[in-house]
C-alpha angles and dihedrals in degrees: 000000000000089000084067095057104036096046082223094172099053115122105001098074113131128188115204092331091312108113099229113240135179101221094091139082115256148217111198146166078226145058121239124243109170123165109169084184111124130177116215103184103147128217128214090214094145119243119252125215106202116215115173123206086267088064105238124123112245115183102180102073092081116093092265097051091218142062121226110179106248107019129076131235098257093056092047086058098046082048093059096039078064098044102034084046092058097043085047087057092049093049095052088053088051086040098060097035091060092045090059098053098042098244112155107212137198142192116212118195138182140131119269112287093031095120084241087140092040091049087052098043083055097052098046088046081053103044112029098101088055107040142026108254131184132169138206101207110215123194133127095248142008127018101250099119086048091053099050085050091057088045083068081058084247114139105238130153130204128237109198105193097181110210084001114121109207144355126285140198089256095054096050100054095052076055098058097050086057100040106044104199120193138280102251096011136128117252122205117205104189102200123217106268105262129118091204119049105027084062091070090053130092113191107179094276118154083219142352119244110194114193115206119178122223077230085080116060129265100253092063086105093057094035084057107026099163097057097065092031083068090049127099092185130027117192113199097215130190097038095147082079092063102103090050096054149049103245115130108210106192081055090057095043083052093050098048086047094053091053092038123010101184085058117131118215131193120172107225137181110201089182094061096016097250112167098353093122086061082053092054099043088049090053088043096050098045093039089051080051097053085050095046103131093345114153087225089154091063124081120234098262079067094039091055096033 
């Protein structure tokens, strides 16, 4: 992932309007491990271009996966075995936070135009009366999405991360010290649009939901593999706009399975409500799950003890 790489989220994270800094005391789900050491020895690996017998130039079948101009493959790995260490840190601290309280949380990721906030507008609309619902609000710039999700009277917050490109661990958990969700509730983490980066990046989710619409073409599984490799869930989303286009669907279902064959997969319109009563059972069934035998009446001294 060239996120990875090129660090492109450093330095312009805000949470709800308020640039994040490190110059402050904390009180997170998490610990803290920072180390701002970096080392910059160069190599002179040479850089391949890789040019199979099609002809095309394909960059990503070095052990990096990736090319950045100026650095080798071996230093781009040892660059995202840092990174992707950190963020993995961060994720065990949401990760247990969340366990202990009983929230149920899920990262939802799809590339920008997919109908992922009006989905979730819809099922918070839908569900609010019978569940507790939150949601982390993820984009590059401005808090509209988060403010359609508090017109539904959900809690949400919004985490603006500039020329960042998706949501990490260490983001999240400043989040949930502002947000609060619930004990035994259902978190919503809306990725920023993007089928490349969010996919390197735990965050503490129980599971990643990845929305494609039927608006975008069936080969998006196998063009960005490692995107629904990394899902536990797809929902085909828009399919209300079948008859008018050319998507083959049993083709995209193949395709995610290829790339992923424990893959689950619903069709949903969040515009007339097809298929949106798979999707909350689905939420209702994994999130009673979660719960089952949790102590979520105890407080975390007990549930330490």
């Amino acid at each position: 992932m060239m996120c990875t790489v090129c660090g492109c989220s450093a330095g312009e994270t805000r949470v709800e309007g308020k640039e994040h800094s490190h110059d402050h005391d904390h009180d997170h789900p998490h610990d803290h491990h920072h180390d701002h050491a970096h080392s910059h020895t160069h190599s002179h690996e040479p850089q391949p271009v890789f040019k199979p017998v099609s002809g095309n130039h394909h960059y990503g079948l070095g052990p990096a996966r990736a090319h950045a101009p100026g650095l080798s493959q071996t230093r781009m790995v040892q660059i995202e075995q840092d990174i992707l260490g950190k963020n993995n840190t961060y994720a065990h601290d949401n990760r247990r936070w969340l366990a202990e309280q009983g929230i149920f949380a899920l990262n939802l990721v799809s590339s920008p135009g997919s109908g992922k906030t009006s989905l979730l507008v819809r099922t918070l609309t839908d569900l609010k009366n019978e569940l507790k619902l939150s949601v982390i609000e993820g984009d590059q710039e401005t808090a509209q999405d988060a403010e359609r999700i508090r017109a539904t009277g959900c809690a949400a917050i919004q985490i603006n991360t500039g020329k960042g490109c998706h949501l990490d661990a260490h983001m999240v958990g400043h989040a949930l010290e502002s947000l609060k969700p619930h004990a035994a509730s259902i978190l919503f983490i809306e990725n920023v649009g993007n089928l490349v980066c969010p996919a390197a990046f735990d965050l503490g989710e129980a599971y990643k939901v990845a929305i494609l619409s039927v608006t975008e073409g069936e080969d998006k599984p196998i063009k960005y593999p490692d995107m629904f490799h990394a899902a536990n869930l797809l929902l085909l989303n828009k399919i209300d706009l079948l008859p008018y286009l050319q998507f083959d669907v049993e083709k995209c279902i193949a395709y995610a399975r290829r790339v992923n064959p424990s893959i689950q997969v619903l069709q949903v319109s969040a515009t007339t409500g097809e298929g949106m009563q798979d999707w909350y059972q689905w939420l209702r069934m994994n999130q009673q799950l979660r719960l089952l035998g949790h102590p979520t009446v105890q407080t975390k001294a007990e549930l330490r003890a």
